[in-house]
C-alpha positions as CSV (number, residue, x, y, z in Angstrom):
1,X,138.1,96.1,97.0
2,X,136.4,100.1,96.9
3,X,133.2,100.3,98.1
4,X,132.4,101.4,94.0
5,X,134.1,98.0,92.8
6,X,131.5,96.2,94.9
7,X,129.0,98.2,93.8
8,X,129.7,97.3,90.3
9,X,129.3,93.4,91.5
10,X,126.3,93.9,93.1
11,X,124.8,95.5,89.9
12,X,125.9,92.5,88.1
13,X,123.6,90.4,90.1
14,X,120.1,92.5,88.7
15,X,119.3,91.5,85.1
16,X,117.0,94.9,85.3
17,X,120.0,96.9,85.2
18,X,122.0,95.2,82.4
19,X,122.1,97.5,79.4
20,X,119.7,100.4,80.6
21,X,119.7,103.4,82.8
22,X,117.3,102.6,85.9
23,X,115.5,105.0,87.9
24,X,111.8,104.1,88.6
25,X,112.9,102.5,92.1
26,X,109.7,104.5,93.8
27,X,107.5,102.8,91.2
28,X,108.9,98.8,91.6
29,X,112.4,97.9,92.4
30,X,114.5,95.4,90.3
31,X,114.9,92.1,91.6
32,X,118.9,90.8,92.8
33,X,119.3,87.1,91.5
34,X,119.9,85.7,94.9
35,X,116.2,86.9,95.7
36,X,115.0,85.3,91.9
37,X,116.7,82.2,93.1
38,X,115.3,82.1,96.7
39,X,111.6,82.4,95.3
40,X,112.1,79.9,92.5
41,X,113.8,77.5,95.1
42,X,111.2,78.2,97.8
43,X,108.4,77.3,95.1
44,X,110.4,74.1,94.5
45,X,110.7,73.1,97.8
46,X,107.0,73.1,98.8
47,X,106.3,71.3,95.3
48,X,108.8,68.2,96.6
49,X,107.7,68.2,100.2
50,X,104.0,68.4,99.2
51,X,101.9,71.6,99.0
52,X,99.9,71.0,102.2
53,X,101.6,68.9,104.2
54,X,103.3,69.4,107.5
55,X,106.7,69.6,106.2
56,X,104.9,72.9,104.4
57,X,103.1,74.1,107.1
58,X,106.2,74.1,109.4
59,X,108.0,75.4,106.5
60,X,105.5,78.4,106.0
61,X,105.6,79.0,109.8
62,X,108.9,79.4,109.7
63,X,108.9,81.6,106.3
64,X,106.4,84.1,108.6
65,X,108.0,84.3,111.7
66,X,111.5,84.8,109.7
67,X,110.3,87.7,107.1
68,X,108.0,89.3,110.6
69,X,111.9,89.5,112.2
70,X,113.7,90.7,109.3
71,X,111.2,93.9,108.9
72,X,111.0,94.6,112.6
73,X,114.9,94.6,112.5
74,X,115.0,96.8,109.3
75,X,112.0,99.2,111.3
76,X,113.5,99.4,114.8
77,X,110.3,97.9,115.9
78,X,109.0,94.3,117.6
79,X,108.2,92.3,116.1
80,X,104.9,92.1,117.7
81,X,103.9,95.4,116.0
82,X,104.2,94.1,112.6
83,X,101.5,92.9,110.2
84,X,102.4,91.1,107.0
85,X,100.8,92.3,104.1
86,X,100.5,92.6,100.3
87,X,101.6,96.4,99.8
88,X,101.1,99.6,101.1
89,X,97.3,99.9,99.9
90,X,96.4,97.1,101.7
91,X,98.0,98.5,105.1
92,X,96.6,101.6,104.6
93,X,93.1,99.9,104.2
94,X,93.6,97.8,107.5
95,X,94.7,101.1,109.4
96,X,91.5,103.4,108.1
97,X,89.2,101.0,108.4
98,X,89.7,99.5,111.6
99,X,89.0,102.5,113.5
100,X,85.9,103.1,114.6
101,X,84.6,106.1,112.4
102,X,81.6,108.0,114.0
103,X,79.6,111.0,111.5
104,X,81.3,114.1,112.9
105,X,84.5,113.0,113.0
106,X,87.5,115.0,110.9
107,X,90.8,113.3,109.0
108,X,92.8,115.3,108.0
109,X,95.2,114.4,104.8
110,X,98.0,116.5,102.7
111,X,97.9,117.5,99.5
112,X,100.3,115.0,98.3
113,X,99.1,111.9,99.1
114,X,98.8,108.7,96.8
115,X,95.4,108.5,94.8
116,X,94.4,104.7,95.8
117,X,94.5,106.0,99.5
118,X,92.8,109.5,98.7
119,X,90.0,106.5,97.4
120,X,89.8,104.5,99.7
121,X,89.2,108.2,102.4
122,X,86.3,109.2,100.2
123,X,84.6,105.8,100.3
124,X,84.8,106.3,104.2
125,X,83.7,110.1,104.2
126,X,80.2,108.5,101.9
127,X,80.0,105.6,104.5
128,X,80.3,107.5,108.0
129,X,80.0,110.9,107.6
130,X,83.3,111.7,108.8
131,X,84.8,115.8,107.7
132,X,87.6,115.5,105.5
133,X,90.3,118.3,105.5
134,X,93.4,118.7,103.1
135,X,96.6,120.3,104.3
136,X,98.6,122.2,101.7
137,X,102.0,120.6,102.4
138,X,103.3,121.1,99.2
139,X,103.8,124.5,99.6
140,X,106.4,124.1,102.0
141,X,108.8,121.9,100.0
142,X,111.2,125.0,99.6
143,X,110.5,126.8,102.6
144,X,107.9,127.1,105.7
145,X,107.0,124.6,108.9
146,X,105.5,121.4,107.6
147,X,104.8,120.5,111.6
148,X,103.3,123.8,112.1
149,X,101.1,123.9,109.2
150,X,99.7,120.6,110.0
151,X,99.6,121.9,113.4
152,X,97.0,124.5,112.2
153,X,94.6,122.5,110.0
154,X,93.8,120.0,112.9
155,X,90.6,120.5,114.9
156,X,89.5,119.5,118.3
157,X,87.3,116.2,116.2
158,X,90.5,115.3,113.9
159,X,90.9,111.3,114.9
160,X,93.6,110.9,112.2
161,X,96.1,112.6,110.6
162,X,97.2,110.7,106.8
163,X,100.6,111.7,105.3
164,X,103.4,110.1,103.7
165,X,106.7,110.2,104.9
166,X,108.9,110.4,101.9
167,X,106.6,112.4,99.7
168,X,106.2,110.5,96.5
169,X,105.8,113.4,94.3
170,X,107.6,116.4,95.5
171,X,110.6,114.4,97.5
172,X,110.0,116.2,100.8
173,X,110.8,114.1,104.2
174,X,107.8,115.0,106.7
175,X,109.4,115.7,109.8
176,X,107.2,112.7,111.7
177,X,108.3,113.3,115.5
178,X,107.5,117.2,115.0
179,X,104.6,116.1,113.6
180,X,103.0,113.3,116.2
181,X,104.1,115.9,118.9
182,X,101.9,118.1,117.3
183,X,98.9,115.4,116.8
184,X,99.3,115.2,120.6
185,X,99.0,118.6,121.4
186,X,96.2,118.8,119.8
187,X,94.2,116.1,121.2
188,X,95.2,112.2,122.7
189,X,93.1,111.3,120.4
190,X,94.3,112.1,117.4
191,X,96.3,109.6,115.5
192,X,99.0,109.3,112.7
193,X,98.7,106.9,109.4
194,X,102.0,107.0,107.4
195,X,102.4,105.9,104.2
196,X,105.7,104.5,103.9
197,X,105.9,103.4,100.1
198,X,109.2,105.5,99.5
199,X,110.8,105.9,102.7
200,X,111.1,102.2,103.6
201,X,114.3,100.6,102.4
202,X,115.8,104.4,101.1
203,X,116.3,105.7,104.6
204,X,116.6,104.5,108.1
205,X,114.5,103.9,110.1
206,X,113.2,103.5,114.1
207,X,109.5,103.8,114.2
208,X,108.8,103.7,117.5
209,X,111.4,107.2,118.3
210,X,108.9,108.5,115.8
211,X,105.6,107.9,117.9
212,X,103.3,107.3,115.0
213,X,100.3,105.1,115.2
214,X,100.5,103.4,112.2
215,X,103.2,102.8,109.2
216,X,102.1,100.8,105.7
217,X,105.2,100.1,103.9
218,X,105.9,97.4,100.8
219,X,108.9,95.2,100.3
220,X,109.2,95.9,96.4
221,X,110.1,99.4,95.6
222,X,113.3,100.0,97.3
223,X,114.1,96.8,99.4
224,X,113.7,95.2,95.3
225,X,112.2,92.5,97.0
226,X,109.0,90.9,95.3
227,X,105.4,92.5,94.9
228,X,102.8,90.9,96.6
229,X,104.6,91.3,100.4
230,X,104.6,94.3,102.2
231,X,103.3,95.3,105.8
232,X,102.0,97.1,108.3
233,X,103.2,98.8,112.0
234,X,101.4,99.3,114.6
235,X,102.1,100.8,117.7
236,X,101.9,98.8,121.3
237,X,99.6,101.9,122.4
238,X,97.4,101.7,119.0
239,X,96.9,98.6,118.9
240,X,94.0,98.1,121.5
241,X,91.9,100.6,119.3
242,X,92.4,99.1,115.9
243,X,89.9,96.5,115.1
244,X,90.6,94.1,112.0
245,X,89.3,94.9,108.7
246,X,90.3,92.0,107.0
247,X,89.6,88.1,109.1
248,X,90.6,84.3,108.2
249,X,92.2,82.1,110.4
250,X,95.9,83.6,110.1
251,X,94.8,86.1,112.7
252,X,92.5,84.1,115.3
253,X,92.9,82.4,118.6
254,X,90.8,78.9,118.1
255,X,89.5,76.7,120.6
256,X,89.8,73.1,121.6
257,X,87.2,72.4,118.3
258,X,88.1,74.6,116.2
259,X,86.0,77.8,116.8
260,X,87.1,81.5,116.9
261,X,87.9,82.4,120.7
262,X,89.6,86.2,119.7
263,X,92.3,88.0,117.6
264,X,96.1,87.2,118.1
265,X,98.6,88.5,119.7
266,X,100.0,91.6,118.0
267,X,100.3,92.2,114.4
268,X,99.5,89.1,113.2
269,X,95.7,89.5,114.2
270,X,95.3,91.9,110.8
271,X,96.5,88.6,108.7
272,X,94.1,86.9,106.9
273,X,94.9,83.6,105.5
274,X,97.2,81.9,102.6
275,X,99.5,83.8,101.1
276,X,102.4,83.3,98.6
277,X,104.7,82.1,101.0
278,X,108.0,81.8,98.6
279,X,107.8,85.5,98.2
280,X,108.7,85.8,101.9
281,X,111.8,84.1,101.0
282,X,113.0,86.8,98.5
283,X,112.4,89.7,100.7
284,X,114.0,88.2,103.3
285,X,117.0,87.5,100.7
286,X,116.3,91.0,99.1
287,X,117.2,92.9,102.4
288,X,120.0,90.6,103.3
289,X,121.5,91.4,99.8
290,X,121.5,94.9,100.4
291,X,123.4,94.8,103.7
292,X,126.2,93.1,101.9
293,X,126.7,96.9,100.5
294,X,126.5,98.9,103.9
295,X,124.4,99.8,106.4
296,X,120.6,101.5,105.8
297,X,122.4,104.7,107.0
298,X,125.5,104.4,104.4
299,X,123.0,103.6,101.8
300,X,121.4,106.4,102.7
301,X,123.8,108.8,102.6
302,X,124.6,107.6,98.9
303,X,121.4,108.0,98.0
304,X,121.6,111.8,99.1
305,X,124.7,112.3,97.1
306,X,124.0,110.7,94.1
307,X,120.6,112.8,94.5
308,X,122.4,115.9,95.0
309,X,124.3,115.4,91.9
310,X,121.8,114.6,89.8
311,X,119.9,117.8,91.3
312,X,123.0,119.6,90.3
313,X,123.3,118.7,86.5
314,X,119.1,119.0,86.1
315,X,119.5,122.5,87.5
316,X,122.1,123.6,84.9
317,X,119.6,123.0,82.2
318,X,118.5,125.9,80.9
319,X,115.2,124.6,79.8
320,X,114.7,122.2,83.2
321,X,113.5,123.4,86.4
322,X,113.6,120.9,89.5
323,X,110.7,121.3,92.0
324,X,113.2,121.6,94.7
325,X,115.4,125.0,95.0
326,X,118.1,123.1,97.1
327,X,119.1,119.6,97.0
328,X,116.5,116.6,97.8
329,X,116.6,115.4,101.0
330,X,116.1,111.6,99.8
331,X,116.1,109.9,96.6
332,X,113.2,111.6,94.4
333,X,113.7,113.9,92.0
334,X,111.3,115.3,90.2
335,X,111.5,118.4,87.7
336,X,109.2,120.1,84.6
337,X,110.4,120.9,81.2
338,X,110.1,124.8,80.2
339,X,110.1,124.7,76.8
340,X,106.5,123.2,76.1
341,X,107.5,120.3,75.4
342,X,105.1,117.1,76.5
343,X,106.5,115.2,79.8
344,X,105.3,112.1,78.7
345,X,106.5,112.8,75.1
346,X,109.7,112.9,77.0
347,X,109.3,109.8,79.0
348,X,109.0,107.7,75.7
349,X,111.8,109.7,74.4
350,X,113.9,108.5,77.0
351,X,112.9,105.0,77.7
352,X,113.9,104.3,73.5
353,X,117.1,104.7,74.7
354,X,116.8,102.5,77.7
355,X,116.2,105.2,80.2
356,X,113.6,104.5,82.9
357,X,111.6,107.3,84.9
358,X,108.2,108.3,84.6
359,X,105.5,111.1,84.8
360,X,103.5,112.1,87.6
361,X,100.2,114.7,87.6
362,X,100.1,116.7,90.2
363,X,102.3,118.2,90.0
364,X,102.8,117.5,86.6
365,X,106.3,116.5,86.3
366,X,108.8,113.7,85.8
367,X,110.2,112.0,88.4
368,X,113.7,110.1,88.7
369,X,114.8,108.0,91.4
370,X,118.3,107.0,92.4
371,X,119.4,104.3,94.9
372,X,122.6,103.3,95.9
373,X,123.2,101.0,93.3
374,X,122.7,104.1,91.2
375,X,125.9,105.2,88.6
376,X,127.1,108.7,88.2
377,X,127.8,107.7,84.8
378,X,123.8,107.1,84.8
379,X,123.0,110.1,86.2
380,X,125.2,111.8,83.4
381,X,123.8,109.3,80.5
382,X,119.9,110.8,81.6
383,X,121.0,114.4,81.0
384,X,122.8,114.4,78.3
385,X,119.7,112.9,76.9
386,X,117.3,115.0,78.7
387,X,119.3,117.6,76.8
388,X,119.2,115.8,73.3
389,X,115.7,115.7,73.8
C-alpha cells in the first residue's frame, strides 16, 4: 500500500475531516476515532470499577505514569522532567511564576508571542516590579539573525528570556540552541521559557540538545489528542530553582499521618490534584495513531512539502501576498489580501464552503495550517476559492 493510500485511511478515521477542507491544526486538532473510543471507554471503565476505588486509583496511576512516558519519548526527554498539565497557559503560568521575581529584575519577550502569556507577564511586571523588554523578532522572518538580535536586547538583570518556538503567527522556527547559547553568554542566570503550542507534535523534537529551561506544550493542536492535557519540561538543571505555583497532593511527599513532608521528585511536584484521567488515554492513543503514519521526522518533512506547495500556489495570486518571501520552514502559513478586501469577510467566505483557517491580528492576516494528513487536492480546493473570493 503507498504511503498516500494509507494516508487516505487514516483520514477516514477523523469525522472532522469528512466533507470539509481542514486547516486550523494550530488552533485545535481533530480527534482520530481510536482516541474518541479510548476516552469514551476509559470513562466507562472507571464508571464499572467504581469512581474512587482502588481498582481506579491504580488505574489512574497507571493512566499518569503511561501518558508522563509517552511525552518524554515524543520530547527526547525523562521522564522525570515532565509535568502534566492542562495546556500550554497553564505551563507557562507554572514556569513564570515559580521563579523568584525580585523588583529590578528584566524578561525579556518577542514581539510575537501569544496574548494569554503577554497577560499573565504584565500581571507579574504590576506585582514585582520586574523591567519588561520586547525583542522585535518579527522582523527577521525573511532575513537577519534571530540569535543575534535576542543576543542584543538582553541585559546583565534579564532572568528570563520568553519566546515561542514555532512562531504562531508569522511561521518562523527560533533557532533555540543559538539562542540558549546566547542566554548563557550573557549571564548563568538567565533562563529560557518556550512556548511550544505549535511546534510540538509538527516537528521533532529532543529538548534537552536544545538546553532550554523550560518548554509548555499541549496535546491537542497537532498531536489531535484531547484539550484539557498538555505539559510542561523542565530541565534537570532548572529544576532546583523553580518553586511550584500551583499545590494539592498530586505533587507532595506525605508522612506517616498524612502531613506534607516536601515536593516530589521531578515534574510531578508542579501537579496539583484530580484531573480528567480518560483524557490521558486519548493522548496516549492520539500519538500512537500518528506513528502508524511515519516517524515525527517523516511527518515532518511532509508537513514542509505540503507547506511549500501551498506557499507556492498563495504566491501566484496576484491579489495575495504570503508573509514569508521563501517557503515556511514548518506548517503555518499565513498571508494578507491586497485588494481591500476584509480577512475575516474572507474567513466566513471560506468556512461556507467548508473551508477552515482563521484570522489573526497582528499581523493582521489569515493563517492556514497543514499537517501530514493534509491533501494536495485541499491545498488546491482553498485557492481556487481564495481566488473565487
Amino acid at each position: 500500500m503507498s504511503a498516500i493510500s494509507f494516508l487516505e485511511q487514516q483520514r477516514e478515521q477523523f469525522p472532522a475531516l469528512a466533507n470539509k477542507a481542514y486547516f486550523n491544526y494550530g488552533g485545535q486538532g481533530p480527534l482520530p476515532q481510536p482516541t474518541l473510543a479510548a476516552i469514551y471507554n476509559a470513562y466507562e471503565q472507571v464508571q464499572r470499577t467504581g469512581p474512587f476505588s482502588q481498582a481506579t486509583n491504580s488505574w489512574v496511576g497507571q493512566q499518569i505514569r503511561k501518558t508522563r512516558d509517552a511525552i518524554a519519548r515524543e520530547l527526547g526527554a525523562n521522564t522525570e522532567t515532565i509535568a502534566l498539565t492542562e495546556d500550554v497557559t497553564v505551563g507557562c503560568n507554572i514556569a513564570l511564576w515559580g521563579l523568584d521575581w525580585r523588583a529590578g529584575d528584566r524578561l525579556l519577550i518577542t514581539d510575537c508571542e501569544h496574548p494569554g502569556v503577554i497577560a499573565v507577564i504584565q500581571e507579574i511586571q504590576r506585582r514585582h516590579g520586574i523591567q519588561i523588554d520586547t525583542c522585535p523578532i518579527k522582523e527577521t522572518l525573511n532575513e537577519g539573525d534571530a540569535a543575534a538580535l535576542i543576543y542584543a536586547h538582553l541585559k546583565p538583570q534579564t532572568r528570563l528570556v520568553v519566546l515561542s518556538h514555532l512562531l504562531w503567527n508569522t511561521g518562523q522556527i527560533l533557532p533555540l540552541k543559538e539562542i540558549v547559547r546566547a542566554c548563557r553568554e550573557n549571564s548563568s542566570d538567565t533562563q529560557v521559557l518556550v512556548d511550544g503550542a505549535q511546534s510540538v507534535g509538527s516537528m521533532p523534537l529532543n529538548l534537552p540538545e536544545t538546553g532550554v529551561d523550560f518548554y509548555a506544550f499541549t496535546g491537542h493542536k497537532w498531536w489531535c489528542g484531547p484539550a484539557g492535557v498538555g505539559g510542561l519540561y523542565v530541565s534537570a538543571a532548572a529544576l532546583q530553582q523553580l518553586s511550584p505555583t500551583f499545590i494539592g497532593w498530586r505533587g507532595i511527599t506525605l508522612d506517616a499521618t498524612g502531613q506534607p513532608t516536601g515536593w516530589k521528585s521531578g515534574g510531578q511536584r508542579y501537579e496539583i490534584a484530580t484531573s480528567a484521567y480518560p483524557l490521558y488515554a486519548g493522548l496516549q492513543e492520539a500519538i500512537a495513531f500518528h506513528h502508524q503514519w511515519g516517524t515525527p521526522q517523516q511527518r515532518f518533512q511532509r508537513i514542509q512539502q505540503l507547506s511549500s506547495y501551498l506557499w507556492k500556489r498563495l504566491s501566484q495570486l496576484p491579489q495575495v501576498t504570503c508573509l514569508r518571501t521563501s517557503p515556511p520552514e514548518a506548517g503555518l502559513i499565513s498571508f494578507q489580501l491586497t485588494n481591500g478586501r476584509s480577512h475575516q469577510e474572507c474567513v466566513e467566505y471560506l468556512e461556507k464552503h467548508r473551508i477552515f483557517v482563521r484570522t489573526l491580528r497582528d499581523p493582521d492576516c489569515i493563517r492556514a495550517c497543514v499537517h501530514y494528513l493534509t491533501l494536495e487536492s485541499e491545498c488546491d480546493r482553498l485557492v481556487e476559492a481564495i481566488e473565487r473570493f
